[in-house]
C-alpha positions in Angstrom: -14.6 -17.3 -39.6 -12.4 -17.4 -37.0 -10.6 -14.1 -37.3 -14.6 -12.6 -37.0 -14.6 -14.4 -33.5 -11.5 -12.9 -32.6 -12.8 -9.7 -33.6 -15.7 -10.1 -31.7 -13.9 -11.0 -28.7 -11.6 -8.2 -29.0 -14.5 -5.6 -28.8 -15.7 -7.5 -26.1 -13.1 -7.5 -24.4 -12.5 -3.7 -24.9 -16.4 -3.3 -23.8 -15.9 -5.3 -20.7 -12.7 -3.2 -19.7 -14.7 0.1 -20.2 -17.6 -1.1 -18.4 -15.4 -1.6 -14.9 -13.7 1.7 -15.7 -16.9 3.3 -15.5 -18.3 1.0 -12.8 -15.0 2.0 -10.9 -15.7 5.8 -11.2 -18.9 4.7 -9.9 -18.4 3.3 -6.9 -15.2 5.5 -6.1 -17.7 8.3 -6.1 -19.6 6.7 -3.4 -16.0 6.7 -0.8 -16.7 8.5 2.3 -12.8 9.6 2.9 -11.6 10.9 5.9 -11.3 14.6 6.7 -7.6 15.9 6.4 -7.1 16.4 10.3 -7.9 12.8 11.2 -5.7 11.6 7.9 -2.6 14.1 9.2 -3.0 12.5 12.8 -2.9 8.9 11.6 -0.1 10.0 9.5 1.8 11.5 12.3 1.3 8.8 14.8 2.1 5.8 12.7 5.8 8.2 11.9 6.3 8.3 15.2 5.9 5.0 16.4 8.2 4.4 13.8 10.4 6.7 15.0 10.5 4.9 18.2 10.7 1.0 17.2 13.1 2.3 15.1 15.2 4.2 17.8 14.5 0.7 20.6 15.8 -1.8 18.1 18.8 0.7 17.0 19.8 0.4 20.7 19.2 -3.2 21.4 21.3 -3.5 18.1 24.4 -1.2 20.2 24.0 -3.2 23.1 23.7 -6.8 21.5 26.8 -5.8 19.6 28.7 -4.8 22.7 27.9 -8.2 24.8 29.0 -10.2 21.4 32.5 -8.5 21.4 33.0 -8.5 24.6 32.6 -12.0 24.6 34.3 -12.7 21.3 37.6 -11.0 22.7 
């Protein structure tokens, strides 16, 4: 009796996993996405600001370490 349940749950289980795959294809269908300019643009400013806080704090880095050594010395 109880390996039937098990079965049972099993294909339920499987049921229920195939159910929200095909609910998922569902809905994905339904994304309005972005066009490819507007995706490149976003792209290409958020690697630039990047660029940037990365180049400010790579200088505050050099400058911090200069003040500590001097004052280390």
């Amino acid at each position: 009796m109880a390996l039937k349940d098990q079965d049972l749950n099993k294909e339920n289980f499987k049921d229920r996993v195939v159910r929200f795959l095909k609910e998922v294809k569902i809905e994905a269908k339904k994304i309005t996405w972005a066009p490819k300019k507007q995706v490149f643009m976003g792209t290409l400013m958020v690697v630039i600001f990047s660029l940037f806080i990365g180049a400010y704090l790579g200088i505050l880095d050099i400058i911090y370490n200069f003040i500590i050594s001097i004052l280390v010395r």
